[in-house]
Backbone as CSV, one residue per row, in Angstrom:
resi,resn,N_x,N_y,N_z,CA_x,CA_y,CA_z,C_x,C_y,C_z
1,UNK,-2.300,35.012,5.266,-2.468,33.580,5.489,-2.331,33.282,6.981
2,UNK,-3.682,32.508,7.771,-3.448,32.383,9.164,-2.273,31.183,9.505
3,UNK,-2.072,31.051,10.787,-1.373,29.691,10.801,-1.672,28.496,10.487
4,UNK,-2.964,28.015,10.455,-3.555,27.239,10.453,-3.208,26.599,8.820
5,UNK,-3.710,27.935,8.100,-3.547,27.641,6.385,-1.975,27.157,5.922
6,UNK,-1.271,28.175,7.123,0.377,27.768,6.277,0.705,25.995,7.365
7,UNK,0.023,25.903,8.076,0.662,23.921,8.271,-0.116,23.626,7.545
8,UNK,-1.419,23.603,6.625,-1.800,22.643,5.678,-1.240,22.901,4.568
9,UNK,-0.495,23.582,4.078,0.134,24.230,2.855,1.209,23.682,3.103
10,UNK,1.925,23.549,4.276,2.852,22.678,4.487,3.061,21.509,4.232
11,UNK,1.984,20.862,5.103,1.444,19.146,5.101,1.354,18.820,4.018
12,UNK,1.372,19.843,2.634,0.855,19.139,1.494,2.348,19.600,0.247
13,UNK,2.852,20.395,1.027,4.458,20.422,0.454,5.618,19.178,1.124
14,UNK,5.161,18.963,1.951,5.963,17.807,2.970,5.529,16.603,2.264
15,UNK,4.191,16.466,1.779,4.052,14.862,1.531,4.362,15.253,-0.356
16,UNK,4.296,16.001,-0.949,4.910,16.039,-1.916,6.022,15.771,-1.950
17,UNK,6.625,16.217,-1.063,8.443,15.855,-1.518,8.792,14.723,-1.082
18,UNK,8.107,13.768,0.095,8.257,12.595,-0.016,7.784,11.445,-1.217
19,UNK,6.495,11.951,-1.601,6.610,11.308,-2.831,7.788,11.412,-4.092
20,UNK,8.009,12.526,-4.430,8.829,12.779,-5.103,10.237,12.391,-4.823
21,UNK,10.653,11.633,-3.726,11.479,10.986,-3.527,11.624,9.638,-3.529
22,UNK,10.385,8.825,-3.451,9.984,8.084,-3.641,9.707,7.503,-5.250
23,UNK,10.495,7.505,-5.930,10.151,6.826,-7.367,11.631,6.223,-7.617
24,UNK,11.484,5.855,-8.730,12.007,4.672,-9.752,12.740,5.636,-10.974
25,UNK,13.725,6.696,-9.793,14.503,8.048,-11.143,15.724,7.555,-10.408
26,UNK,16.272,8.130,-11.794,18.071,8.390,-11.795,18.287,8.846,-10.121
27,UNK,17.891,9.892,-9.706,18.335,10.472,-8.414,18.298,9.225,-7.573
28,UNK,17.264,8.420,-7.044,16.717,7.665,-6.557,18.069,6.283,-6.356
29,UNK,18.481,5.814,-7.924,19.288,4.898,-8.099,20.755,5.365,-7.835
30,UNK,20.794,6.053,-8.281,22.557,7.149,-8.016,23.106,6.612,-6.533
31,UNK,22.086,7.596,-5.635,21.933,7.174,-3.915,21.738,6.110,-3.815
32,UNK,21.264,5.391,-4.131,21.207,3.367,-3.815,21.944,2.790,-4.090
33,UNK,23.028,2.736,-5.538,23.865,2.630,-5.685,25.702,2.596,-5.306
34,UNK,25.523,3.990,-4.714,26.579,4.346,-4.138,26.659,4.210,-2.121
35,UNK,25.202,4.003,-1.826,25.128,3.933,-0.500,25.928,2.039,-0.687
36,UNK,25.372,1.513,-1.183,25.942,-0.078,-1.271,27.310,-0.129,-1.674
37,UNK,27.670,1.050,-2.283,29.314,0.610,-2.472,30.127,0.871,-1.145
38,UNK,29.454,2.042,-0.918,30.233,2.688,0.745,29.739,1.352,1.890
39,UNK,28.769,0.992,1.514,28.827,0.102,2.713,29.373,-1.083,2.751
40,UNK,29.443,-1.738,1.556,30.508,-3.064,1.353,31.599,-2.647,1.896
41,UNK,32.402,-1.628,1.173,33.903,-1.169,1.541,33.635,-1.143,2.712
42,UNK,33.038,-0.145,3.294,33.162,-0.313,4.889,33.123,-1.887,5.941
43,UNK,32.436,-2.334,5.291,32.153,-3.949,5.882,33.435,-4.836,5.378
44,UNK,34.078,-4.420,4.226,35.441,-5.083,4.061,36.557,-4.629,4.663
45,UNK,36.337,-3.549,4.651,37.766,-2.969,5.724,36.779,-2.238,7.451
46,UNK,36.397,-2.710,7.507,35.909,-2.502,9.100,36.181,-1.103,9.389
47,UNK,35.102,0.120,8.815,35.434,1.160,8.680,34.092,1.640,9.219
48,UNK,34.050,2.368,10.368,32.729,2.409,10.775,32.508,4.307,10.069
49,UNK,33.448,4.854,9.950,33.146,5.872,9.253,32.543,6.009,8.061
50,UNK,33.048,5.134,7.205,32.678,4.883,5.703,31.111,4.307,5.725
51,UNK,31.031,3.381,7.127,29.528,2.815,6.939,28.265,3.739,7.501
52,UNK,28.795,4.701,8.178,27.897,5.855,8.752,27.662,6.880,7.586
53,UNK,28.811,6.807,6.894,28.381,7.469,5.254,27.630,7.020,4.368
54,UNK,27.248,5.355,4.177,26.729,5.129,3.688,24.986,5.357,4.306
55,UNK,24.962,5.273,5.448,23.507,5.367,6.199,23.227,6.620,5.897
56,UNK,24.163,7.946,5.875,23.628,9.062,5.324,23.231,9.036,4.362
57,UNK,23.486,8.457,3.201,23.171,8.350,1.815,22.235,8.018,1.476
58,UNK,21.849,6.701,1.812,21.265,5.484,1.494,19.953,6.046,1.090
59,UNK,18.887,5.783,0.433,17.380,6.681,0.163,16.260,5.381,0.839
60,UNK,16.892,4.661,1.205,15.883,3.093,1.624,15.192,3.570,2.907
61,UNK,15.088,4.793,3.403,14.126,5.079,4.543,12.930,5.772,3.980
62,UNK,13.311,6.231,2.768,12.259,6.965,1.958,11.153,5.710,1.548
63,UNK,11.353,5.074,0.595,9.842,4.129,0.282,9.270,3.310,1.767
64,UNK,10.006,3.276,2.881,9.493,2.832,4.005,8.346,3.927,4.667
65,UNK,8.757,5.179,4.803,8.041,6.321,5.457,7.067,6.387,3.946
66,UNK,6.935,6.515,2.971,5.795,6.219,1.875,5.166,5.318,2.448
67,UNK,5.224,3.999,2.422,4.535,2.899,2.949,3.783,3.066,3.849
68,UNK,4.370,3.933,5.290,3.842,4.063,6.331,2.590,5.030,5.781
69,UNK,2.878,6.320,5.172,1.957,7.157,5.027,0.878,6.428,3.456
70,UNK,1.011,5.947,3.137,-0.338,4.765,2.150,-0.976,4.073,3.356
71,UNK,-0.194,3.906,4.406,-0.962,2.744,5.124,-1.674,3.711,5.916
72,UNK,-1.423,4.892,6.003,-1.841,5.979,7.209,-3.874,6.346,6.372
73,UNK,-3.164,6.486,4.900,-4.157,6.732,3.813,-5.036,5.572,3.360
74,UNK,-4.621,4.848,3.954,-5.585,3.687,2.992,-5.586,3.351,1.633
75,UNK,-4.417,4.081,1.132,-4.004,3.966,-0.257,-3.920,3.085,-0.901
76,UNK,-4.094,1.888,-1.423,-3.656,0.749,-2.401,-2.327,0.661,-3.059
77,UNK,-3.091,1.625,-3.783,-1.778,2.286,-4.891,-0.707,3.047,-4.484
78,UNK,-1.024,3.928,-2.902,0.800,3.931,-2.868,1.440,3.148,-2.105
79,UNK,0.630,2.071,-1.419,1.103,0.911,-0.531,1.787,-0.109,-1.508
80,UNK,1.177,0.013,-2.813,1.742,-0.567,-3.895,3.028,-0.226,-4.601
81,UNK,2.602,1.004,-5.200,3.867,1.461,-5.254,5.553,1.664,-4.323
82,UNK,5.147,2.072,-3.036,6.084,2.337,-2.152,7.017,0.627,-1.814
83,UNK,5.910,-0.436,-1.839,6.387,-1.753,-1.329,6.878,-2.424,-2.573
84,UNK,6.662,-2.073,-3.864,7.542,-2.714,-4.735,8.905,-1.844,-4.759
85,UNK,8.967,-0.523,-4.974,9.892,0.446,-4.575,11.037,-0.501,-3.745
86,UNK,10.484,-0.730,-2.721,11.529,-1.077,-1.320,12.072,-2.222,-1.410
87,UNK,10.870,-3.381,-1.956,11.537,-4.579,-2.250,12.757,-4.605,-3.283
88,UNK,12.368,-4.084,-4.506,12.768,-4.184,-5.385,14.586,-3.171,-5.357
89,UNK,14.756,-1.972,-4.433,15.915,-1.750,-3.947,16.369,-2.459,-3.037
90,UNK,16.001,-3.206,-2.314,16.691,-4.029,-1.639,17.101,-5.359,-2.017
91,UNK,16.395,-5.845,-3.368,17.149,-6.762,-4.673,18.356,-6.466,-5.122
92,UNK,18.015,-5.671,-5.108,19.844,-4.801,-5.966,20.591,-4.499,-4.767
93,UNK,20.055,-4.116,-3.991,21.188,-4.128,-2.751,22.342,-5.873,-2.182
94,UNK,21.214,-6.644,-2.453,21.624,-8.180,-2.017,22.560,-8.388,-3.009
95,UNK,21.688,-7.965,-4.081,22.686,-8.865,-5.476,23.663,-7.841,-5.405
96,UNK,23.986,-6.816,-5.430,25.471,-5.827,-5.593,26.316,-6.635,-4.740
97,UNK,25.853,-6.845,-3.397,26.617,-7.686,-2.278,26.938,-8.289,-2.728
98,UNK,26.768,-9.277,-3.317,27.125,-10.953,-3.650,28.054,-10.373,-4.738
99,UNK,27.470,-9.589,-5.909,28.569,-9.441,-6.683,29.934,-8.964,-6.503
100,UNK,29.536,-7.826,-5.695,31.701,-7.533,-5.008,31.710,-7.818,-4.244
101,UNK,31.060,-8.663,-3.084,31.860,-10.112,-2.743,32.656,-11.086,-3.572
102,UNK,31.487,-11.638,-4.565,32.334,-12.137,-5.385,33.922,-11.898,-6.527
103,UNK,33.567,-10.391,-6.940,34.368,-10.211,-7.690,35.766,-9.882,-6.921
104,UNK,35.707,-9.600,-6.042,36.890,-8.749,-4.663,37.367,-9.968,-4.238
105,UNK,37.013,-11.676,-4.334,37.319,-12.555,-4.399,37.573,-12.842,-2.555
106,UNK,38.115,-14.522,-2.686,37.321,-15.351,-1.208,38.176,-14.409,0.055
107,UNK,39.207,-13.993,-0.012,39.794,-13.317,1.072,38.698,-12.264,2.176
108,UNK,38.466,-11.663,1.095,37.514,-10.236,1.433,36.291,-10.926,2.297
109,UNK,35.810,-11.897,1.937,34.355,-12.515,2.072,34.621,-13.326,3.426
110,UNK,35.581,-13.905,3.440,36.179,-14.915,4.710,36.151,-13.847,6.070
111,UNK,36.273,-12.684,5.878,37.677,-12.020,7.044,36.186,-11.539,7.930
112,UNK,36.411,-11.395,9.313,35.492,-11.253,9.760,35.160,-9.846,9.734
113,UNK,34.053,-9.552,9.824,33.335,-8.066,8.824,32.768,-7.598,10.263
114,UNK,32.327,-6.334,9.968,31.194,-5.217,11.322,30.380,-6.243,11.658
115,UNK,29.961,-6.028,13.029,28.993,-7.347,13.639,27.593,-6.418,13.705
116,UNK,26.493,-7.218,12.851,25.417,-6.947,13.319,24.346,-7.526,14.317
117,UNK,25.018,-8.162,15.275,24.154,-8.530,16.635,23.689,-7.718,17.343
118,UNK,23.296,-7.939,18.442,23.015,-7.256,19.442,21.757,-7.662,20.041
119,UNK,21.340,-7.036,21.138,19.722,-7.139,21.388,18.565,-6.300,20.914
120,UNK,18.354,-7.661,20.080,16.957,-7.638,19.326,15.703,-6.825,19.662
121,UNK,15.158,-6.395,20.769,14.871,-5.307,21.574,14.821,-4.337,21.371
122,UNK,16.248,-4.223,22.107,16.594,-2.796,21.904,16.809,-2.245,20.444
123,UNK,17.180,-2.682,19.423,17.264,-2.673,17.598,15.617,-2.082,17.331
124,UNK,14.765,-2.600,18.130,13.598,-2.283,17.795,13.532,-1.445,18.087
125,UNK,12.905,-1.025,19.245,13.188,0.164,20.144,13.712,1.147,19.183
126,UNK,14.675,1.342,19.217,15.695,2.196,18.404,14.980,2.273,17.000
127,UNK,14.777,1.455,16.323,14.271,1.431,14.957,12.932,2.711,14.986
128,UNK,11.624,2.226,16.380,10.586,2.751,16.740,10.885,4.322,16.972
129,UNK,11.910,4.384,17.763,12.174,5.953,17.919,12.498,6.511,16.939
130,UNK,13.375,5.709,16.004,14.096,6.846,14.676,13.104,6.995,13.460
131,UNK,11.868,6.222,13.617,11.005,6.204,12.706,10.022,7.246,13.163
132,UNK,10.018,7.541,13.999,8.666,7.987,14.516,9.459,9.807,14.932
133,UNK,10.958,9.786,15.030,11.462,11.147,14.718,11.426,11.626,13.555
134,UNK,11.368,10.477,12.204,11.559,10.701,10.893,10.332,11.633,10.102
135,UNK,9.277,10.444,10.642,7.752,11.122,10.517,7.577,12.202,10.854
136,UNK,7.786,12.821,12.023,7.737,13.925,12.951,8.486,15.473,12.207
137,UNK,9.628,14.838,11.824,10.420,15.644,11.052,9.625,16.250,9.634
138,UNK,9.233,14.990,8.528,8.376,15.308,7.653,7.316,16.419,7.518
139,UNK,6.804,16.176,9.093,5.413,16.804,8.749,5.398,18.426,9.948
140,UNK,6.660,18.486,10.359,7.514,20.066,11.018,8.219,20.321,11.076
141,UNK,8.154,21.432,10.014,9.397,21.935,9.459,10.663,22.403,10.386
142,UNK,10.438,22.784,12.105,11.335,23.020,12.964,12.493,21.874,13.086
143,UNK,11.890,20.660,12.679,12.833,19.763,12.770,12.868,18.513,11.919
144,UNK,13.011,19.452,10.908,13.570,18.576,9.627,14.647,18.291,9.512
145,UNK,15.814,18.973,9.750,17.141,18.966,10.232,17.630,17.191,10.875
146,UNK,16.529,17.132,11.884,16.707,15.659,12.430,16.794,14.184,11.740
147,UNK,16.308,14.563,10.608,16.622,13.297,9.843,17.609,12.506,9.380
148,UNK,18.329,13.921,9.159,20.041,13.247,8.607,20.386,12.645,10.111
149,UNK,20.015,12.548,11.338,21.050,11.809,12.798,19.769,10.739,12.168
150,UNK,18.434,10.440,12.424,17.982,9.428,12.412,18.574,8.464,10.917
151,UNK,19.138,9.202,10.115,19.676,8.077,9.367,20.763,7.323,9.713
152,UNK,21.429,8.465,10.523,23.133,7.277,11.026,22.437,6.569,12.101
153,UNK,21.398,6.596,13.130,21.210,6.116,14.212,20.202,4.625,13.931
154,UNK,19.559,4.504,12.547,19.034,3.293,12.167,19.803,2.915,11.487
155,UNK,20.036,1.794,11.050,20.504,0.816,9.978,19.968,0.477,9.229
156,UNK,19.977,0.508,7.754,19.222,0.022,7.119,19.890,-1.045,5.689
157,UNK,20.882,0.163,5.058,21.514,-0.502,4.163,22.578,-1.721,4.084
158,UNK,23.263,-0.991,5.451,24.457,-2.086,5.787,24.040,-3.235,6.031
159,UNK,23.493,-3.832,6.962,22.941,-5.460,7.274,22.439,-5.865,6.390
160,UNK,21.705,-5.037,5.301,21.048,-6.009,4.003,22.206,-5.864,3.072
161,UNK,23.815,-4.948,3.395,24.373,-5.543,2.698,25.236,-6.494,3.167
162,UNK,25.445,-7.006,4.386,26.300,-7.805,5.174,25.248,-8.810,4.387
163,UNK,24.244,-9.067,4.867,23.346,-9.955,4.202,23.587,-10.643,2.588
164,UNK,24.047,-10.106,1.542,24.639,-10.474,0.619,25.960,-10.855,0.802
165,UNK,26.837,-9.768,1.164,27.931,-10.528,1.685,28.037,-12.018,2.438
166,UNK,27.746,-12.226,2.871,27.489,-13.558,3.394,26.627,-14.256,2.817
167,UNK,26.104,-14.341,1.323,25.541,-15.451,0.714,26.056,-15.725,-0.589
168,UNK,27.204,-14.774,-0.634,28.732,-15.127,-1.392,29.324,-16.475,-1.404
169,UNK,30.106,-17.264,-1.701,30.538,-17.856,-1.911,32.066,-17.624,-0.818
170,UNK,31.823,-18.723,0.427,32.806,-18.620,1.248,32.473,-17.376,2.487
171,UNK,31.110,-17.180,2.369,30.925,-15.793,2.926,30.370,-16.660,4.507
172,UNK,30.361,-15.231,5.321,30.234,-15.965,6.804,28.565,-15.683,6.459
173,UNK,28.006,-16.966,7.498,26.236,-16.656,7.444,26.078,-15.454,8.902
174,UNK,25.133,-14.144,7.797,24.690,-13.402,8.297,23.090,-12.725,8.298
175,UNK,22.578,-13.990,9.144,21.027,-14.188,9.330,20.642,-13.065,10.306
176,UNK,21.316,-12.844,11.339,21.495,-11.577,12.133,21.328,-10.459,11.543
177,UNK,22.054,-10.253,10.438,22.209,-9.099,9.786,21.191,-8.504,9.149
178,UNK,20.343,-9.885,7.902,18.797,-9.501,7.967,17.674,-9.668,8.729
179,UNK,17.716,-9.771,10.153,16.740,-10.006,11.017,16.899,-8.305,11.356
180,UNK,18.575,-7.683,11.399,18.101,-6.592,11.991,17.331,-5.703,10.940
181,UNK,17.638,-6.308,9.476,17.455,-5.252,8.663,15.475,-4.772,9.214
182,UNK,14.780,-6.553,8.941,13.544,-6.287,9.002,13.005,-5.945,9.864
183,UNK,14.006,-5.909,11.137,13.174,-4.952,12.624,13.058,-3.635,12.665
184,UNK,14.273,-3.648,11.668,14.210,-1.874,11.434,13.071,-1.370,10.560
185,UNK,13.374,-2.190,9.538,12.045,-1.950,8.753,10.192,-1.691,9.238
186,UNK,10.258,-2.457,9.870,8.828,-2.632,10.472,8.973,-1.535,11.668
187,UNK,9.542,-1.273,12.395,9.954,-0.677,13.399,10.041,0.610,13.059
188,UNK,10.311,1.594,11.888,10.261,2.823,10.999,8.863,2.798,10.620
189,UNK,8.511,1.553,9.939,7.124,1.672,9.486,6.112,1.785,10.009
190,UNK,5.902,1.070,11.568,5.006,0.818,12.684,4.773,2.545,13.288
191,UNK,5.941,3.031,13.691,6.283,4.463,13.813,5.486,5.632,12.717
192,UNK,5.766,5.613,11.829,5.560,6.444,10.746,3.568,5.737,10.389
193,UNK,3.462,4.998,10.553,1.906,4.883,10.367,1.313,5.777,11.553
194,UNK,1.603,5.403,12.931,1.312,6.383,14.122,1.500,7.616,13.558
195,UNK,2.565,8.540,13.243,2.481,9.841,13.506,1.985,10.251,12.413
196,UNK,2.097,10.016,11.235,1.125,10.382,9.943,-0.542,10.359,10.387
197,UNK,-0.772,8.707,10.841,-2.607,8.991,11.518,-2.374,10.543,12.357
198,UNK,-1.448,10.564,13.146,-2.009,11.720,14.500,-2.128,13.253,13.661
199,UNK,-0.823,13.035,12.483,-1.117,14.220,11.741,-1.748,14.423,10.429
200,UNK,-2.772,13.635,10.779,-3.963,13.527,9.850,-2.966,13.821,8.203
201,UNK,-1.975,13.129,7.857,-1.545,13.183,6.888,-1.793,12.219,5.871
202,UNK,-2.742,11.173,6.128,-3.467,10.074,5.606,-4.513,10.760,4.869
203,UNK,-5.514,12.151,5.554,-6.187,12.890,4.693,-5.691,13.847,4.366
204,UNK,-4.777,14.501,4.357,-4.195,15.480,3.600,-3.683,14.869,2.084
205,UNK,-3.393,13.783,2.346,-3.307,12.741,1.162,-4.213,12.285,-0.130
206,UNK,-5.227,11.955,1.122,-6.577,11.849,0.056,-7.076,12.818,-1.305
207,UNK,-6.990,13.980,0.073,-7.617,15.406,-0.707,-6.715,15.751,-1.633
208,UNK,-5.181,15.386,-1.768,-4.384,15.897,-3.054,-4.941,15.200,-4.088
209,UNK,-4.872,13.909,-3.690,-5.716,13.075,-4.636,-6.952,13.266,-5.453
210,UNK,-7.648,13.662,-4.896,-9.207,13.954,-5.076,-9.133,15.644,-6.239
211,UNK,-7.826,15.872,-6.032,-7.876,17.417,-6.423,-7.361,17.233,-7.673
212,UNK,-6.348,16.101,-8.082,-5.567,15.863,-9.029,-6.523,15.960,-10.715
């Protein structure tokens, strides 16, 4: 097998396993689940360790880098799939918030929590680079390794769960918190459409398709 054959044999084991990470399974919910518990706790007791655990966890960068690569493909159907995916975990992410906010009662919700400010900019920026290492990673295998830092180095779960937290009852307003979520978002996604087009992984896509 020349080199040539083993990166398309690659390209087409790489976007497999992102799909396959990408669904609506037990594995999928387990990690979504538990990334939102680690990150409340952390946001209630101001634990930046606990919340860097949860960013390792979290699977919400996965239906974003899908998205990017449907949009790379022209896909419908996995632009479809991937964007109800994302919305629809980040429903349950809000509502978990609100609920142990609520249930952990008004103390917890009052006390001032991890700050998600900063400059808006630079959040992007940052978002653009860790998305576009993420992609990069996907589609070469030398540095796949890199993904687990681009997960602590974006944010994703925590601010959309500060974001519930604060639409608790007694909770501080944290509009900040989902502004950063969606810069990140778009900012991973904007990224990951670029390097998927450059690595023609939009047609490596097709053709699985076409083969199915």
């Amino acid at each position: 097998m020349n080199s040539k054959t083993q990166i398309e044999v690659y390209k087409h084991e790489a976007i497999n396993d992102l799909l396959n990470r990408t669904r609506h399974d037990v594995d999928f919910y387990v990690l979504l689940v538990g990334s939102i518990f680690l990150a409340a706790f952390a946001i209630f007791n101001d634990s930046v360790v606990t919340l860097i655990a949860s960013m390792i966890v979290s699977p919400l960068a996965t239906p974003i880098l899908t998205l990017g690569l449907g949009i790379a493909s022209r896909s419908w159907r996995l632009i479809g799939r991937s964007f109800i995916l994302l919305c629809f975990a980040s429903a349950i992410a809000l509502l978990a918030a609100v609920v142990l906010a609520v249930a952990l009662g008004h103390n917890h919700v009052a006390d001032q929590f991890i700050s998600f400010t900063g400059n808006r900019t630079d959040s992007f920026i940052v978002a653009v680079v860790s998305g576009t290492i993420a992609a990069y990673g996907i589609m070469r295998p030398k540095v796949a390794s890199a993904i687990t830092g681009v997960a602590i180095a974006v944010s994703l779960l925590p601010p959309l769960v500060a974001t519930g937290i604060g639409l608790a009852p007694g909770g501080i307003t944290a509009d900040d918190a989902f502004v950063l979520f969606l810069l990140n978002v778009f900012g991973i996604l904007i990224a990951s459409v670029v390097v998927f087009i450059c690595f023609g992984a939009g047609k490596v896509y097709q053709s699985m398709m076409r083969s199915q």
